[in-house]
Each structure stands twice: as structure tokens, then as C-alpha cells.
C-alpha positions as CSV (number, residue, x, y, z in Angstrom):
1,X,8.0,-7.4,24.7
2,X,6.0,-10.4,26.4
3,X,5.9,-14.0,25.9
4,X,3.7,-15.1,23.0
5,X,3.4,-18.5,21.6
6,X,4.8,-19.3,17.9
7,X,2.7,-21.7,15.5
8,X,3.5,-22.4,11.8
9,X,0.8,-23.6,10.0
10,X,0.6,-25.4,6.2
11,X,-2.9,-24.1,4.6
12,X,-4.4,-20.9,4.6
13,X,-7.5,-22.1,5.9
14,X,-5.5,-23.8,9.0
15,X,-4.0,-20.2,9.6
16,X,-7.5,-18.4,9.1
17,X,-9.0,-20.9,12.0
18,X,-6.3,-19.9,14.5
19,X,-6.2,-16.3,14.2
20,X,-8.6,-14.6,16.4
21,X,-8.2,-11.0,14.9
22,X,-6.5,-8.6,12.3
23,X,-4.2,-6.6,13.9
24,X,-5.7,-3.7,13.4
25,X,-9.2,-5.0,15.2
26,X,-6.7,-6.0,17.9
27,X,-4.9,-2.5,18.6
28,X,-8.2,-1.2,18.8
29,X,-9.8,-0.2,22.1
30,X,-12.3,2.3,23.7
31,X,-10.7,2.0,27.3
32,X,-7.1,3.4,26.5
33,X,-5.6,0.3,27.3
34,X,-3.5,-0.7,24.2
35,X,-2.8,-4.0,22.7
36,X,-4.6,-6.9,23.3
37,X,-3.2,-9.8,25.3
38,X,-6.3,-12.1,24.1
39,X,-5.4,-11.5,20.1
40,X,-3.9,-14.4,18.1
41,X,-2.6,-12.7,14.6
42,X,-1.5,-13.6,11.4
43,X,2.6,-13.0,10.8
44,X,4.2,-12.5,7.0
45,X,7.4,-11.3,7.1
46,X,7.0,-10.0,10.7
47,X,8.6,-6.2,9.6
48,X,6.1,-4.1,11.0
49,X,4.3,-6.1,13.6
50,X,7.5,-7.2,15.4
51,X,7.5,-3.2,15.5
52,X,4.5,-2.7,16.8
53,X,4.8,-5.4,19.5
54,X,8.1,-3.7,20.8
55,X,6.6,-0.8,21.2
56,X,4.1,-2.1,23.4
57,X,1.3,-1.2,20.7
58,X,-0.2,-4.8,20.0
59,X,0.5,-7.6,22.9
60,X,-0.5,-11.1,21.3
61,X,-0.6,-14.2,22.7
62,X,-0.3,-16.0,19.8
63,X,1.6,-15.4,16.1
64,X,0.4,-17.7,13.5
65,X,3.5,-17.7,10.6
66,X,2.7,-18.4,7.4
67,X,5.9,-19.3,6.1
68,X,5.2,-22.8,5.5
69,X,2.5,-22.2,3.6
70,X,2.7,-24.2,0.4
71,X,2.6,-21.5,-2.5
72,X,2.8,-18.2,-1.0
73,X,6.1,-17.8,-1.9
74,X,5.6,-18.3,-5.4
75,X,5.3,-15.9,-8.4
76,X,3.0,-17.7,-11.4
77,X,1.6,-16.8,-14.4
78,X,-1.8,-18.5,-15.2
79,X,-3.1,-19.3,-18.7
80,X,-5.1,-16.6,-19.1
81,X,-1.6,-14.5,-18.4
82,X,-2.7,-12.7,-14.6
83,X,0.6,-13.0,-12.9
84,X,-0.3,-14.5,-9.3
85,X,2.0,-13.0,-6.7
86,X,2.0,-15.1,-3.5
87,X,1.3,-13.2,-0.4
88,X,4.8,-14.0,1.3
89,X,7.1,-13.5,-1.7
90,X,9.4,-11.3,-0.2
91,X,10.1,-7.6,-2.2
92,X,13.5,-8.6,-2.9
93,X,12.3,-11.4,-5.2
94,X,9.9,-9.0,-7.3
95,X,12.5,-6.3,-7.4
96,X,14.2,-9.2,-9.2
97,X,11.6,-10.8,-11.5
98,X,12.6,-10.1,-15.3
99,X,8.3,-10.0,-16.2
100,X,7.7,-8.2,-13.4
101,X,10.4,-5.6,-14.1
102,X,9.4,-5.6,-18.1
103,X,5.7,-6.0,-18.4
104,X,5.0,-4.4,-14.5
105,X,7.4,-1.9,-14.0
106,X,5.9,0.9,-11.5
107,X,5.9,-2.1,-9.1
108,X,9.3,-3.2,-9.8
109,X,10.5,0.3,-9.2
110,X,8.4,1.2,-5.8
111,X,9.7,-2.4,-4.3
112,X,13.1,-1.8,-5.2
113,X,13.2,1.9,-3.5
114,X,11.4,0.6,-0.6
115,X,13.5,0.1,2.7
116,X,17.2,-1.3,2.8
117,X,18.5,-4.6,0.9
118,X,18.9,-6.1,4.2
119,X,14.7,-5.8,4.8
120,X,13.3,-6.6,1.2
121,X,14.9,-9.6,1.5
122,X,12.8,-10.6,4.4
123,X,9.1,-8.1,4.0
124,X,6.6,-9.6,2.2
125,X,4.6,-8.4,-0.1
126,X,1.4,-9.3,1.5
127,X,3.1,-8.2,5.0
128,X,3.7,-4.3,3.3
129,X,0.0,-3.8,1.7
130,X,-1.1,-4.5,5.2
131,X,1.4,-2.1,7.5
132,X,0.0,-0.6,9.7
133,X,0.2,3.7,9.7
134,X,3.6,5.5,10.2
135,X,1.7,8.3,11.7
136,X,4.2,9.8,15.2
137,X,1.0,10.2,16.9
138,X,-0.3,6.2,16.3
139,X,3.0,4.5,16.9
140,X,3.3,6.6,20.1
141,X,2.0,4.5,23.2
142,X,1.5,8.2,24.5
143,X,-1.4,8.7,22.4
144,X,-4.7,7.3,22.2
145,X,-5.5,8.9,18.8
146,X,-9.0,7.8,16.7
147,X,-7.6,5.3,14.8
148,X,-6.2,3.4,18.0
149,X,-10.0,4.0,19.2
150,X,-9.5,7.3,21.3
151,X,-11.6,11.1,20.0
152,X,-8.8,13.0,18.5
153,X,-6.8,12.8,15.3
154,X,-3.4,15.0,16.5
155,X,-2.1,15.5,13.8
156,X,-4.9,17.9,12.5
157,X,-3.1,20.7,15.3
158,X,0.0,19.2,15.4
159,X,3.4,18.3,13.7
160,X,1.5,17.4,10.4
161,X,4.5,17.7,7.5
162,X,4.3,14.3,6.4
163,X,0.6,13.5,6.7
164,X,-2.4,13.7,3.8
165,X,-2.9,16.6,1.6
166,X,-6.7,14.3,0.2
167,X,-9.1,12.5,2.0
168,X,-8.4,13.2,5.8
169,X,-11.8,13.2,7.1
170,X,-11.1,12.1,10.5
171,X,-7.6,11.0,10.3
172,X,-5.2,12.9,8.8
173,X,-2.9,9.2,8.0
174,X,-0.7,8.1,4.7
175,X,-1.1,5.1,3.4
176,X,2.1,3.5,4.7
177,X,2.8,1.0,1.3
178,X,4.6,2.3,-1.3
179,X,4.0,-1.2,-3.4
180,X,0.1,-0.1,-3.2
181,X,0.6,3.0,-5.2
182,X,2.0,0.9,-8.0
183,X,-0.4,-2.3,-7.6
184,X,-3.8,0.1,-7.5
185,X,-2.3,1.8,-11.1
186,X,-1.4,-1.6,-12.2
187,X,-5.4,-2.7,-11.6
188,X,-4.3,-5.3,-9.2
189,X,-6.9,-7.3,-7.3
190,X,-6.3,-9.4,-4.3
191,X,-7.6,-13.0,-3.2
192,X,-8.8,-13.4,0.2
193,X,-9.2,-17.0,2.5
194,X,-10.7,-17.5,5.4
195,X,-11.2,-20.8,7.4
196,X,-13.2,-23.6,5.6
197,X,-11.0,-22.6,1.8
198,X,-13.7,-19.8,1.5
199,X,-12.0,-17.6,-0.6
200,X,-13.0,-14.0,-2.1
201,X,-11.4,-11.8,-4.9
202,X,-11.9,-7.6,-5.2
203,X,-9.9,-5.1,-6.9
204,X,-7.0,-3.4,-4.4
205,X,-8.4,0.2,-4.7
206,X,-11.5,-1.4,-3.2
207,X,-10.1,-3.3,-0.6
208,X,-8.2,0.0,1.1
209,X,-10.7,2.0,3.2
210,X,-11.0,5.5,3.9
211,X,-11.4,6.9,7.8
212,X,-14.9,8.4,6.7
213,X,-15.8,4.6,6.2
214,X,-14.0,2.9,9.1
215,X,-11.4,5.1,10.9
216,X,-10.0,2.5,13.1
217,X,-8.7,0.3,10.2
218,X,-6.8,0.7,6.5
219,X,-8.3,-1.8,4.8
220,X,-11.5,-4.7,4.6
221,X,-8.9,-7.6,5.9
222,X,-11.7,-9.1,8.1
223,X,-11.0,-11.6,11.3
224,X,-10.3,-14.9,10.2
225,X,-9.0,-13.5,6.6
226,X,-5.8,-14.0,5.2
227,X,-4.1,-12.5,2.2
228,X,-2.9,-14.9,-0.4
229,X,-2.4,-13.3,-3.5
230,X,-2.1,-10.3,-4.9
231,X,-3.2,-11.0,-9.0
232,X,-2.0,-8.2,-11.9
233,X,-3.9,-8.5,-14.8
234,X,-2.2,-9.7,-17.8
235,X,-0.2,-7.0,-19.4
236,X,-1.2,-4.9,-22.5
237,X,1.4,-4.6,-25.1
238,X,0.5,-0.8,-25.2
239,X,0.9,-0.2,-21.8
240,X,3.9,1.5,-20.0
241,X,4.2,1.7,-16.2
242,X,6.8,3.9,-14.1
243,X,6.8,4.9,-10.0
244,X,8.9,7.9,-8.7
245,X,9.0,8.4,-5.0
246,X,10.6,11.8,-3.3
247,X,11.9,11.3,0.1
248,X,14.4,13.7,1.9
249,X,16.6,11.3,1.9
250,X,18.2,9.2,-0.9
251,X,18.8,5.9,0.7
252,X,15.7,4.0,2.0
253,X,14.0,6.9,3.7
254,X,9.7,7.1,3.9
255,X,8.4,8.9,0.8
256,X,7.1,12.7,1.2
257,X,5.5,12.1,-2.2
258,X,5.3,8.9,-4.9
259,X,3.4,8.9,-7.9
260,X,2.9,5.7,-9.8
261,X,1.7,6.3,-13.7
262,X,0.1,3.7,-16.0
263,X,-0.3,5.0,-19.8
264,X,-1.5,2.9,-22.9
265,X,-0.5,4.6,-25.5
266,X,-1.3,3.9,-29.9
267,X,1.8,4.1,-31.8
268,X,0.8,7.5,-32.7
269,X,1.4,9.1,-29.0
270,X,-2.2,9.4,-28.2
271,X,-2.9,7.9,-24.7
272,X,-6.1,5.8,-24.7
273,X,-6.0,4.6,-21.1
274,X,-4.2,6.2,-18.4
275,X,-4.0,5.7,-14.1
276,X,-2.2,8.1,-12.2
277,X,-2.2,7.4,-8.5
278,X,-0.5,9.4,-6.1
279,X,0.9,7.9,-2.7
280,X,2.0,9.6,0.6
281,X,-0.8,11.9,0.0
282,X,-3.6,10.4,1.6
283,X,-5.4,7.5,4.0
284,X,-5.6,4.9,0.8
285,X,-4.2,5.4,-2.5
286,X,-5.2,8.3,-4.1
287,X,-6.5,8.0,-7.5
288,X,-6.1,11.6,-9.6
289,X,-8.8,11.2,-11.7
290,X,-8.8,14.7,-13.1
291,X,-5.1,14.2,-14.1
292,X,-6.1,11.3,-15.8
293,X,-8.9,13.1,-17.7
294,X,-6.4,15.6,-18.5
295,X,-4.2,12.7,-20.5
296,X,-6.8,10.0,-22.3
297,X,-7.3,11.1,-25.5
298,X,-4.0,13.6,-26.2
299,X,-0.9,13.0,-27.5
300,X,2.1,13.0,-24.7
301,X,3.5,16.4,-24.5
302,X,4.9,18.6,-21.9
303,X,2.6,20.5,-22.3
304,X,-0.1,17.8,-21.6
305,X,2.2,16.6,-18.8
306,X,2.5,19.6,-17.0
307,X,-1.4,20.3,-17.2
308,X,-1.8,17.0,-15.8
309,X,0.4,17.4,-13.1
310,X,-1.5,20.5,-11.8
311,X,-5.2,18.6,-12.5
312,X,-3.8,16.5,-10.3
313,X,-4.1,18.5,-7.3
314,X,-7.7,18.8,-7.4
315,X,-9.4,18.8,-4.2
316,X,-6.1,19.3,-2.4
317,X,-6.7,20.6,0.8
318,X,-3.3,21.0,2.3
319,X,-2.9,20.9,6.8
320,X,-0.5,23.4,8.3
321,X,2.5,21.9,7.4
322,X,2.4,20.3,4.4
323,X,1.7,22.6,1.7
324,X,5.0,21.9,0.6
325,X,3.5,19.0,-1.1
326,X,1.9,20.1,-3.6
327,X,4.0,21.2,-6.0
328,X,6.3,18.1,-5.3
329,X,3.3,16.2,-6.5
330,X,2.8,18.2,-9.9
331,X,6.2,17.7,-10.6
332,X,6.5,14.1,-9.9
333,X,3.2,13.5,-12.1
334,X,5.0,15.4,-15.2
335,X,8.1,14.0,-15.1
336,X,6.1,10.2,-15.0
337,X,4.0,10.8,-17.8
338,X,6.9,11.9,-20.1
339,X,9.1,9.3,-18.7
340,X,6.2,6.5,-19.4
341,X,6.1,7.9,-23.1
342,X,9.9,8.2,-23.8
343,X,9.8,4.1,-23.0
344,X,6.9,3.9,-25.5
């Protein structure tokens, strides 16, 4: 790893004039040299980027921390009852959080299965919506695959097990955050700054981008941008929330599959309102919306549940590898649904 200079800043707007680029814009390069030894980036909780830069994948000159910045680290409920997460509140302290484990509980379960004790007390939650692809072929300095800025995505004729079943246009990547799964069902948005206070607001499942619209980047973070909340709307006393992740390991291992299911349910059973997103299945969060259709309206049954897990495969399309899949997904979106209800 190289020499880089350190600077902690106290505003986001301090942090968003000192950055010169996202990390993904600078891993980016049509010349097959990787990194960029120009690039000053934003650092959270450092998980994935001190990764990167020890692989040799991202060579900054510059990390601007934003762990003294005032608020970040907070978790607040407004008046109108959104719960503001800061970006830098660490996924130990929402594993944690009584509302967030009562009134948001897919994300309280997909923070609290993600990584070892040892990380979630330092990852932010900010720092995982914005980790960069687990993909062999993109954290190999031997590959200049398309989303680094080569031609190729190798994973379409290669060792493809883990990678997307939807969406792969292009780039045949998972989204890497478990958390997202459960924030896009939960209808999270997120708050943006750049330099100047300048600050935007858009829905999560908006701000994650497919390859077919930019395949060299996961999400709309643009240079000078900086995270600062993540906002869940305030909770419905009808809804229920669950996540379930399937990993081949039991002790903080990647997900194969995780589904994350949001139901609102009348006190008779019928479902009035229902997200069922699917992660570790393709480039962004994958929203089943034909499983969802297959659950508004009816009461929760296993029979409903088990119809909804196979709508959910609808447009599958399966590489070499990872057919396998498939049926892990029907059977996590069954057993969510009737767990959701039985909390109902």
C-alpha cells in the first residue's frame, strides 16, 4: 500500500470540497492502469476501501474521514416520525436499536447477520450501501473487467456460482450490501451533500444503478457527493418486516441468496401492501414485483406464499453456474411471507 495523506474534516460540505472523486470514478480507467494516484476519496468506516487500496485496486493520495463529522453518528427520529440514520452509525449500533429492531426489523436482521462482531462495530452504514462489488474477477488486479473500464465482463464464461440470476446486461455483479435489500423494502430514501450545503433527497431503489445505465459504477453518488443519511419512513402500525439470508456458511459468510419482505397486513390477514426484494441476485436490489402482485389483495397462506415464491423468479435467467439459485430464492420468499404474518 502507498503513502496517502489523512484529513478529518467537521461539515459535510468541508468533506464534499476536498474530495476529488467517488471511488468508483477513481478505479475507473480505459488504459489498464488501475487506481488512481491523483484521487482524493471520502472514508466511513474504511471496511472496504482499506480493501481495495491493499490490493492495489484504488491508490489515493488523499482519504478525507468523516468521523468527526457532527451528526453522522446519530440515529433520530423527526416529528413527522422518519427515523434519520446518520451515514457513519456503525451496524453494530442499529443491530442494537430497540425501534429499529421493533418498528424496522428486515434491517435489524440483515445488519446483525452481516460480517463478524468484531467488523459491525466499526462498518458504517453509509460505508456498506456504497461497497464496492465482491465480484473474483473485479477485486483481481489481474483483470481489467467492464466495470473497472476494460471490454469483458468474465464472469459471463467463467466461475459464475455466486453472480446475478436478473438484470446482468453487461455485468454479471451482486449488489454487495445486504442492509440495501432491507432499506429498498423498507422504502428508504437517502440524503445527499455536496460542497456549498447543497443537499438532495431520492428514494434508495433509485439511487442504485443498473450496468445497462452506467456499468462502470453501482450507484448515482456523484464527485463531490457525500452520503449523510439514510431516512425510513415512519412506520405503519400494519406493517411487518423480516430479512433471511442463505450463505454456505453459518457464521458471517457472503449471502448466495437474501430476501427481505415487507407486508401490511388488516387484522383480517389480507395483505394490502407488500415489497419483496430479493438480494444476491442481481447488480442492484432486485424488486420481485410479480411476487408482490401475487400477495396484495389475499389472505397469507401457504399456499399464497409458495405461489409467490415461484412469481418471484420471473425473468430469471440463470448463467452456467448458478441455477442453483433459484429454488433457494422461492424458498427463502415463502418462508418470509409466512414468517412476516405469524408476527402479525
Amino acid at each position: 500500500m502507498k503513502q496517502f495523506e489523512w484529513v478529518e474534516v467537521h461539515s459535510a460540505s468541508q468533506a464534499s470540497t476536498l474530495a476529488s472523486a467517488t471511488v468508483a470514478g477513481a478505479m475507473t480507467t480505459h488504459s489498464g492502469r488501475l487506481g488512481d494516484d491523483g484521487a482524493a476519496v471520502i472514508k466511513a468506516g474504511g471496511i472496504d476501501l482499506l480493501d481495495l487500496m491493499k490490493g492495489g485496486l484504488i491508490v489515493p493520495k488523499r482519504l478525507v474521514s468523516l468521523r468527526r463529522v457532527d451528526g453522522l453518528n446519530r440515529i433520530v427520529q423527526e416529528e413527522d416520525g422518519t427515523l434519520r440514520v446518520g451515514s457513519i452509525v456503525t451496524l453494530a449500533q442499529i443491530a442494537e436499536h430497540a425501534p429499529i429492531r421493533e418498528r424496522y426489523t428486515a434491517l435489524a436482521n440483515a445488519v446483525e447477520q452481516s460480517a463478524s462482531p468484531q467488523i459491525r462495530h466499526v462498518a458504517t452504514l453509509g460505508g456498506n450501501l456504497l461497497q464496492r462489488p465482491r465480484c473474483w474477477y473485479f477485486r483481481s488486479s489481474h483483470y481489467q473487467c467492464a466495470r473497472k473500464g476494460g471490454e469483458t465482463c468474465f464472469a459471463f464464461a467463467g466461475e459464475n456460482q455466486y453472480h446475478a440470476i436478473f438484470d446482468h446486461q453487461g455485468c454479471a455483479i451482486v449488489h454487495p450490501s445486504t442492509a440495501a435489500t432491507a432499506l429498498v423494502a423498507l422504502e428508504a430514501r437517502v440524503e445527499l451533500e455536496s460542497a456549498g450545503g447543497k443537499k438532495r433527497e431520492m428514494r434508495l431503489e433509485d439511487f442504485f444503478l443498473l450496468p445497462t445505465t452506467d456499468v462502470h459504477r453501482e450507484n448515482d453518488l456523484k464527485p463531490g457527493e457525500v452520503l449523510t443519511s439514510i431516512l425510513l419512513p415512519p412506520a405503519s402500525p400494519m406493517a411487518r418486516s423480516i430479512h433471511l439470508k442463505q450463505a454456505e456458511k453459518d457464521s458471517f459468510d457472503w449471502p448466495i441468496a437474501d430476501v427481505a419482505v415487507r407486508l401490511e397486513l388488516r387484522q383480517s390477514g389480507v395483505c394490502e401492501k407488500a415489497s419483496i426484494i430479493l438480494g444476491a441476485a442481481a447488480p442492484v436490489p432486485h424488486r420481485a414485483r410479480e411476487a408482490e402482485a401475487a400477495v396484495i389483495g389475499q389472505r397469507v397462506s401457504e399456499q399464497m406464499a409458495k405461489a409467490a415464491g415461484r412469481a418471484a423468479l420471473a425473468g430469471a435467467a440463470p448463467l452456467t453456474k448458478n441455477a442453483y439459485k433459484l429454488p433457494i430464492f422461492e424458498t427463502l420468499v415463502r418462508r418470509a411471507i409466512l414468517a412476516v404474518a405469524g408476527r402479525a
